[in-house]
C-alpha positions in Angstrom: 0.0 0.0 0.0 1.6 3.3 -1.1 1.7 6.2 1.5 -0.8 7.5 -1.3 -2.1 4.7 -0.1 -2.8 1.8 -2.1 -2.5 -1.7 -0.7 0.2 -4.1 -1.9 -0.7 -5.8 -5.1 -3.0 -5.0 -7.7 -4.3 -1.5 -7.3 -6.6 -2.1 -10.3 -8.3 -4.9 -8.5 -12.2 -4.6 -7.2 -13.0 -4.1 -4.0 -13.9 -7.6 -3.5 -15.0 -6.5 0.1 -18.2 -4.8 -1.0 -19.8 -7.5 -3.0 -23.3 -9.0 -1.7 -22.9 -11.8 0.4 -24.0 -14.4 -2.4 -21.4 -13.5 -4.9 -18.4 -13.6 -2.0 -19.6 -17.5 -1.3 -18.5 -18.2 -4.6 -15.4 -16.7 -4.6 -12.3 -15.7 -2.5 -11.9 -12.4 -1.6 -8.5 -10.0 -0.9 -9.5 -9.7 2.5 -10.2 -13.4 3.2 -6.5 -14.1 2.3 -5.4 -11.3 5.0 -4.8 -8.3 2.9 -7.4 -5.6 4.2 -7.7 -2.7 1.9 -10.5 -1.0 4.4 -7.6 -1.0 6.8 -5.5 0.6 4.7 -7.5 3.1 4.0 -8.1 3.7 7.0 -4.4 4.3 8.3 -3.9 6.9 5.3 -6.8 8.6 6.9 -5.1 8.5 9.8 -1.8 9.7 9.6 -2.9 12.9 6.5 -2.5 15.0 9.0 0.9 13.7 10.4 2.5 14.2 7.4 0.9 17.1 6.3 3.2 18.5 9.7 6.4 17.9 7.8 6.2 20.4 5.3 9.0 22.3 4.1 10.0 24.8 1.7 10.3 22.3 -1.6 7.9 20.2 -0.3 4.4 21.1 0.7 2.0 18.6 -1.9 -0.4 16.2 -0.4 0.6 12.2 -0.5 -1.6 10.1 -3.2 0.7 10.6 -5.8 2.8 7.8 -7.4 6.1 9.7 -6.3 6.5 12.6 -4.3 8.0 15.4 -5.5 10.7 18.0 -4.4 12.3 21.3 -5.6 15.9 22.3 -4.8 15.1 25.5 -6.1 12.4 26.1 -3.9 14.1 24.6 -0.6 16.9 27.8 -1.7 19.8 25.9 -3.6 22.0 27.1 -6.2 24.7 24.7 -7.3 23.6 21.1 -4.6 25.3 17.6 -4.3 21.9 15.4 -3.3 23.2 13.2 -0.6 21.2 9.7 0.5 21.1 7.3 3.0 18.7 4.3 4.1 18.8 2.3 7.4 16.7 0.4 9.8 15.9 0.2 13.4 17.5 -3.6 13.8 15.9 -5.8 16.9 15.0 -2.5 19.0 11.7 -3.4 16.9 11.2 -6.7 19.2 11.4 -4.3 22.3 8.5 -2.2 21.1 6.5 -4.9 19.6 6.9 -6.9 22.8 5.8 -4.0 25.1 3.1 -3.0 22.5 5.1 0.6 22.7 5.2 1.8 19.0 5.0 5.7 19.4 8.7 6.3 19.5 10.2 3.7 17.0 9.4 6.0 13.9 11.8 8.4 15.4 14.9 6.4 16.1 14.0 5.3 11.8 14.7 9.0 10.5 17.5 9.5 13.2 19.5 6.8 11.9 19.3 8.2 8.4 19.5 12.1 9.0 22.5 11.8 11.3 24.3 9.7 8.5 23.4 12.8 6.3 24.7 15.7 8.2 27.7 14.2 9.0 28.4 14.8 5.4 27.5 18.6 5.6 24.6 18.3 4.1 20.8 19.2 5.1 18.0 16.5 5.1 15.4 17.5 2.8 12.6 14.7 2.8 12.2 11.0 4.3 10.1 8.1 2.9 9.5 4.7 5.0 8.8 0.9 4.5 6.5 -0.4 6.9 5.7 -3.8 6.3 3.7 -6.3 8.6 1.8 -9.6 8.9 -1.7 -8.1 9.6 -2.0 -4.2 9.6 -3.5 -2.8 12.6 -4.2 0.8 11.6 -4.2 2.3 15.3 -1.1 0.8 15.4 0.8 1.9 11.9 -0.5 5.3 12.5 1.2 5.5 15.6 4.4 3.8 13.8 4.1 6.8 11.2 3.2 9.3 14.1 7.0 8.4 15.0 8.4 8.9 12.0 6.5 12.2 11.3 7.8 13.6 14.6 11.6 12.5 13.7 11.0 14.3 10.4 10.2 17.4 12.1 13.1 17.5 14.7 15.4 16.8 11.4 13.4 19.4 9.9 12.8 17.1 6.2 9.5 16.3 4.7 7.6 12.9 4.8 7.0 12.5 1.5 5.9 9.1 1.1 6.6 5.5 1.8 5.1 2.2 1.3 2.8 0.1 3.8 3.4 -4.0 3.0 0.5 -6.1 4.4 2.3 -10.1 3.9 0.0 -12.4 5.2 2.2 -15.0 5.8 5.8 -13.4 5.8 5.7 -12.3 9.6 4.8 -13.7 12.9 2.0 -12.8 14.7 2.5 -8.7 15.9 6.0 -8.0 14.1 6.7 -6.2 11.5 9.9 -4.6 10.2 10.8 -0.6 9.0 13.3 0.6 6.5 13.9 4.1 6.0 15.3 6.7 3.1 16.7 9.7 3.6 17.9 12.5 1.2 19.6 15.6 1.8 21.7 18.1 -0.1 24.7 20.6 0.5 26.2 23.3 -2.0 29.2 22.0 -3.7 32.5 22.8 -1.9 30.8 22.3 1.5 30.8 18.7 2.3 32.4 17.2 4.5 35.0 15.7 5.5 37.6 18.4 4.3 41.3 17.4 3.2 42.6 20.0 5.9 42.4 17.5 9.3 45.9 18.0 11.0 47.8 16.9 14.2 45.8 18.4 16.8 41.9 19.4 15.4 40.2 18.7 18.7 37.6 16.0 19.0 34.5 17.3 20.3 31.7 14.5 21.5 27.7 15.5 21.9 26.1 13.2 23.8 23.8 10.5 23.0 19.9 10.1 24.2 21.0 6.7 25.5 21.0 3.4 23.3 20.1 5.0 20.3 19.3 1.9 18.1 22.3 -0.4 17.5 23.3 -3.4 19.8 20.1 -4.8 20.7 20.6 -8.1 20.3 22.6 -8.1 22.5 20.8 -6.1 25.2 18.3 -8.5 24.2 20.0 -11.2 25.6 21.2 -9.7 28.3 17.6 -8.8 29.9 16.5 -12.1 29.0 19.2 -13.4 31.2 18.9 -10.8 34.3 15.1 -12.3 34.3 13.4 -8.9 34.5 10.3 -8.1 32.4 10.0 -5.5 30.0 7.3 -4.1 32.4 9.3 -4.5 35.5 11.3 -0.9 36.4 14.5 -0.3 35.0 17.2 -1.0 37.3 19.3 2.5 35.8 15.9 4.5 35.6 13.8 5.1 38.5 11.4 6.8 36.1 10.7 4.3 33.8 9.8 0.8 33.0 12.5 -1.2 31.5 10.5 -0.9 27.8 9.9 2.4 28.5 14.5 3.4 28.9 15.7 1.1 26.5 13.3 2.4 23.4 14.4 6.1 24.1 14.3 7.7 20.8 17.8 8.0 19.1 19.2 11.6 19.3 18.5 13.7 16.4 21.5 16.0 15.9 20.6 17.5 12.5 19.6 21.4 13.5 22.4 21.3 16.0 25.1 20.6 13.8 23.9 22.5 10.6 23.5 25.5 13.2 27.2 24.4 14.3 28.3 24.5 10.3 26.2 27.5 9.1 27.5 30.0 12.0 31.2 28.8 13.0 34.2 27.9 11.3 36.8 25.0 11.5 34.1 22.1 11.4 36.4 19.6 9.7 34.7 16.3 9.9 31.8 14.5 11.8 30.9 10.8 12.8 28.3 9.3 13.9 28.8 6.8 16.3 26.5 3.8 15.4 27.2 0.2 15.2 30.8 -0.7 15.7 31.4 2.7 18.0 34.3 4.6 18.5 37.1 1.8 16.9 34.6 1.2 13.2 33.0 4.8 13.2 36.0 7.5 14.1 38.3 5.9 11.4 35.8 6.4 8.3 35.8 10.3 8.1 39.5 10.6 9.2 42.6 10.6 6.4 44.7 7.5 6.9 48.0 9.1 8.1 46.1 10.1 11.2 44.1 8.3 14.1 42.0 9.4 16.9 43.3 9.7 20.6 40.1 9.0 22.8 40.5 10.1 26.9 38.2 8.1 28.2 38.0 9.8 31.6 36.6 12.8 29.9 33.2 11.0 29.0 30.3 10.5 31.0 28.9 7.1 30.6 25.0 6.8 31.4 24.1 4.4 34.1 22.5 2.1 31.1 25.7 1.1 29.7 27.2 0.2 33.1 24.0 -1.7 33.7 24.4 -3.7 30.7 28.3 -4.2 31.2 27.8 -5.8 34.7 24.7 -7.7 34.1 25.6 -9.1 30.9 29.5 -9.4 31.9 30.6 -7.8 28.9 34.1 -6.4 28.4 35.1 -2.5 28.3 36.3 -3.2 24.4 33.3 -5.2 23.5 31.5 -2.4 24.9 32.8 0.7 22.7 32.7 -1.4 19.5 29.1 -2.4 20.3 27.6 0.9 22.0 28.0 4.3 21.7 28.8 4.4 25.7 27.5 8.0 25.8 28.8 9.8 23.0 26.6 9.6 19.6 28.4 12.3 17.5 31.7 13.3 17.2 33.4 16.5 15.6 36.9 17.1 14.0 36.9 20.8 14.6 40.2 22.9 14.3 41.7 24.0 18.0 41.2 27.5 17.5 37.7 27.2 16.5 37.0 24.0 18.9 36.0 26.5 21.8 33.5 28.7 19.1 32.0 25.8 17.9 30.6 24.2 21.7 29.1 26.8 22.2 27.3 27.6 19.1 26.2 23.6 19.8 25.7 23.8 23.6 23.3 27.0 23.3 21.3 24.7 20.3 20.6 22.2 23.4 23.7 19.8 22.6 26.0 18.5 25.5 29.2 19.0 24.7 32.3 17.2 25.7 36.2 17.6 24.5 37.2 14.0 24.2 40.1 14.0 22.3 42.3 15.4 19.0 44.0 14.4 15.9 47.3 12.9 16.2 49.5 11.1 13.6 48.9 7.6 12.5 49.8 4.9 15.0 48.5 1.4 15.0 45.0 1.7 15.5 42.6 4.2 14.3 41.2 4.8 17.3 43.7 4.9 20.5 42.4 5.2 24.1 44.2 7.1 27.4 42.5 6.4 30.2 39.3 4.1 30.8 36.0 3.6 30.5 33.7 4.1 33.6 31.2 1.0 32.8 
C-alpha cells in the first residue's frame, strides 16, 4: 500500500470486500486471504494530518501521488550535491512490539538516516519509510508513522511518502519490520570531510539520548538473562519501566550541527557513532595518516551502559565497539575554533564534551588514554 495509499498488489483490482454476500460464497476475496484494503484506507486517513506537519520549503504537496516530489530551487539551492542514506531500526523493533510501545520507533527510523546525512554537511530535505507487517492494525501503523512524522520534524525534512506491506504470511504474529530513506543536499565545496584534518583538530563529543538503536541483540539477551520483564522498572531509571529506557528515541542531531556549520568555522569532519562505536565509526571520516586519541575519563557514561556491562559481563572493548557508551556524534573541529564551535552547539541544546584530537597515525585508528567508567 503506497503512502498514497494503495495496498500491496493490484491496485486495479475490485474491492472484493463490498460485494453482496451471495457473490463472496462463490469466490475468495482480498481480504479473506489477510490483505485488508479497508484498513488501509483507513491508516492513510489517519496519519494525513501527520504528514501534512512535515512540510518544508520544496515540499508542501499532499501524499496520493505515485512519487513525491521536491524542488531544490524552492528549498533555496544554487549549485547542490543530493546526498542519500537508508537504514533500519534492527531488533529495537522486538522491544517495542513486545511491550506493545510503538509511538517512538518511527523516530529512532529518521535518526538513523538524517545523522548519516549531516555528518556529510549536508541538510536533510525529505524521508520516505517501508512499513511492512503480517496483519495491519491501523491504530497501530499510525502511531508507527506518528513516529516517524515527529523525527522528520526535529530533522526538519518532509515525509513525503513510503510504502505500507500487508504479507500475510511473511511475519509472525505482531512483528513487523521498518526501513527508511533519507535525502539531503549541501552546496558543492561544503561537504564534508575536508582534506585540511591535522595533528591536533580537537575531537569534540555530543552526547547521545541513551542506546540509540544499535546493539540490541545483544541487550536483548542480556535482559532475557537478568530475568526482568519488559514491564518491570528499570534497574538504571527510577522513572521508567525497562521498555519504556531502552526504546528512548535515538538523538536527532541535524539542526544542532547544521546550526554548528552555518554559524562557526573549523568544522572539519563529523561521525556518527553507530554500530561498531568509536574503533569502526571514528576511522571512516579521518585521512589515513592520522588516528583518533580518545580520553576516556573525559566521558560521562550513562548508568544504562554500566548496567548492561555488569549484568551481561561484557568487556570495556566489546562495549565501545558495540555501543555508543554515551557519545553519539563526534566533531573534528580545528583548536582555535573548537572552543567557538561548543558553544554555538551547547546553546542549540547539545552537550558538549572535549574527548580527544588528531594525532598522527599509530596502529589503530582509534587509541584510548584512560578508561572507560562502565
Amino acid at each position: 500500500m503506497r503512502r498514497a495509499r494503495k495496498q500491496s498488489g493490484n491496485s486495479d483490482e475490485p474491492d472484493m470486500t463490498k460485494r453482496d454476500t451471495a457473490e463472496r460464497k462463490n469466490g475468495l476475496t482480498y481480504a479473506e486471504v489477510g490483505v485488508d484494503i479497508d484498513a488501509g484506507n483507513l491508516m492513510v486517513e489517519k496519519i494525513k494530518p501527520l504528514v501534512r506537519a512535515t512540510r518544508r520549503p520544496g515540499a508542501d504537496g499532499e501524499i496520493g501521488g505515485f512519487g513525491g516530489l521536491f524542488d531544490l530551487k524552492a528549498a533555496g539551492f544554487t549549485d547542490p550535491v543530493l546526498v542519500a542514506a537508508n537504514d533500519g531500526v534492527g531488533t529495537k523493533l522486538k522491544i517495542a512490539i513486545d511491550a506493545g510501545k510503538h509511538d517512538t520507533i518511527g523516530i529512532d527510523l529518521v535518526a538513523m538516516c538524517v545523522n548519516d546525512i549531516v555528518v556529510q554537511g549536508a541538510e536533510p530535505l525529505f524521508f520516505l519509510d517501508y512499513f511492512a507487517t503480517g496483519k495491519l492494525d491501523p491504530d497501530q501503523g499510525a502511531s508507527i508513522v506518528g513516529g516517524i512524522a515527529e523525527g522528520c520534524r526535529q530533522a526538519g525534512c518532509a515525509l513525503i511518502g513510503g510504502e505500507t506491506a500487508e504479507m500475510p504470511g511473511m511475519y509472525h504474529g505482531k512483528d513487523y519490520d521498518l526501513a527508511g530513506f533519507a535525502v539531503g543536499a549541501a552546496e558543492r565545496g561544503q561537504l564534508l570531510p575536508t582534506d585540511d584534518i591535522v595533528e591536533g583538530d580537537v575531537l569534540l563529543g555530543l552526547a547521545s539520548s541513551g542506546l540509540h538503536s544499535n546493539g540490541f541483540s545483544l541487550v536483548r539477551r542480556i535482559v532475557a538473562s537478568s530475568g526482568l520483564a519488559w514491564s518491570d522498572p528499570a534497574p538504571f531509571n527510577d522513572e521508567a519501566t525497562l521498555a519504556e529506557a531502552l526504546l528512548e528515541p535515538t538523538r536527532i542531531y541535524v539542526k544542532s550541527i547544521l546550526k554548528a556549520i552555518r554559524n562557526t568555522h573549523g568544522i572539519k569532519a563529523l561521525a556518527h557513532i553507530t554500530g561498531g562505536g568509536f574503533p569502526e565509526n571514528i576511522p571512516r571520516v579521518l585521512p589515513k595518516d592520522f588516528s583518533a586519541e580518545l580520553d576516556l575519563n573525559a566521558i560521562d557514561v550513562p548508568p544504562v551502559f554500566s548496567w548492561l556491562a555488569k549484568t551481561g559481563g561484557v568487556a570495556p572493548e566489546e562495549m565501545m565497539r558495540t555501543f555508543n557508551c554515551g557519545i553519539g556524534m563526534i566533531l573534528a573541529v580545528a583548536s582555535g575554533q573548537a572552543a567557538q564551535v561548543a558553544a554555538v552547539l551547547q546553546e542549540a541544546g547539545e552537550t558538549v564534551t572535549p574527548i580527544g584530537r588528531i594525532v598522527p597515525r599509530r596502529d589503530a585508528g582509534v587509541i584510548y588514554r584512560g578508561s572507560i567508567g562502565l
